[in-house]
Each structure stands twice: as structure tokens, then as C-alpha cells.
C-alpha angles and dihedrals in degrees: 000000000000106000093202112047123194116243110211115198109203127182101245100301091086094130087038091056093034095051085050104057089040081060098049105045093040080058100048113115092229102039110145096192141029116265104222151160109252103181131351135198130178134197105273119207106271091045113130107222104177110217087003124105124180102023095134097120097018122125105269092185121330114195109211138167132211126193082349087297100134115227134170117208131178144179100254100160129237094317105102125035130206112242136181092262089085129039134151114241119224109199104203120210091221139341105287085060092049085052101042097050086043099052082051109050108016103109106149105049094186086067091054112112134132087358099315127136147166125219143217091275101044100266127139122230133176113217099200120169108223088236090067082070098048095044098049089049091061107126087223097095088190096060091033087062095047084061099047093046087046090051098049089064097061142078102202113024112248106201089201092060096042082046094056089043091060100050086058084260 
């Protein structure tokens, strides 16, 4: 069990959000764990929510997990934003998974550098290949550096290419 457990603030389309990423996780062709709902509670009649009109129904917290990483969400309303300081890093076991989980969540292409993305609700993902990894710890510093140079050029990291840059291609 995760002992710290990421809290996401959505304005108002929380089970909306929540109900996509299940989907897509529970859809990746590598996933190692379900993506689920594990307890959901809504905004009852009688509930003060100060600055805030119409939350009866809303997603009061939602605790979910994908890929058996825990989050909490809620509809918080239009208070907090999601910005670039913070994003959740996949790491893919190969490049079907990097396309697929691009294809999927990639929504503002003009954010898109080195694996990042943005999706359709504001939040911040790092599509890394485990290879990147690999290929970066090399203790050829030479060969590691190809690879980081060839990295920083790309949106979605292609693992062919980073795989040619580290042979001297």
C-alpha cells in the first residue's frame, strides 16, 4: 500500500476524468495491475460548500487506483489549476506501450517535449520508455550523451531512434 497518495483537484469533471484514465490504463497493452474505483462519495443535499453552487452529485473525493498506483480526486471547482510543476511519470516497458499511452492522453500538442504531455483535463504525464533509462545509465558517458542529445529533440520518444543514437548512427 502507497503510503503517499496524490490528491487531484478537478473543476467539477473529477468522475469524468477518473472513469477516463481507469479506461485507459485498464486498456494499455502492458498494464501490470487493474485500474479501479475503490470508494466513492458524492455532495448530498445539506452539504456547505462555500463559493460553490450546484455540487449535489459531484465527486466529493473518489479514491482510484491505476496500474495499483493509489490517487484521491475531487470536484473542487475552479479554484486550483493544474500546472507543469507537477506530472506523473509512465515508464513503458516498450514502444507499443509509449504509442499507445500517448495516443490516449496526449491532448495539447504544443506541450509536448522529451515525453511530456498534457492531457485533456490539464494534467501533466511523462511518457518515458524503460530503455531511456537503460540507455542514459550506460557507463559509457560518450554513448549515454548521444542518447540524451538525441532525446531532447523529440516529442514522443521513439526507442528506435534513442537506440541508433547510441550505437554512434
Amino acid at each position: 500500500m502507497n503510503k503517499i497518495t496524490p490528491c487531484l483537484w478537478f473543476d467539477m469533471n473529477c468522475e469524468e476524468a477518473v472513469n477516463y484514465y481507469i479506461s485507459t490504463f485498464n486498456g494499455s497493452p502492458n498494464k501490470n495491475a487493474e485500474s479501479k474505483i475503490i470508494s466513492l462519495q458524492r455532495y448530498e443535499e445539506g452539504m456547505e460548500t462555500p463559493g460553490i453552487d450546484q455540487m449535489v452529485g459531484k465527486v466529493l473525493t473518489v479514491i482510484f487506483e491505476l496500474n495499483g498506483q493509489r490517487f484521491m480526486a475531487l470536484d473542487g471547482g475552479p479554484t486550483f489549476k493544474f500546472t507543469e510543476a507537477i506530472s506523473f511519470e509512465i515508464e513503458c516497458d516498450d514502444q507499443k506501450e509509449v504509442d499507445y499511452l500517448w495516443e490516449k492522453l496526449s491532448a495539447v500538442p504544443e506541450f509536448e517535449q522529451c515525453g511530456w504531455i498534457k492531457d485533456k483535463f490539464g494534467v501533466s504525464w511523462q511518457i518515458v520508455p524503460k530503455r531511456l533509462g537503460e540507455l542514459l545509465g550506460d557507463p559509457d558517458k560518450e554513448k549515454a550523451q548521444r542518447v540524451m542529445n538525441a532525446m531532447l529533440k523529440m516529442k514522443k520518444i521513439e526507442v528506435d531512434e534513442l537506440e541508433k543514437a547510441y550505437k554512434g548512427e
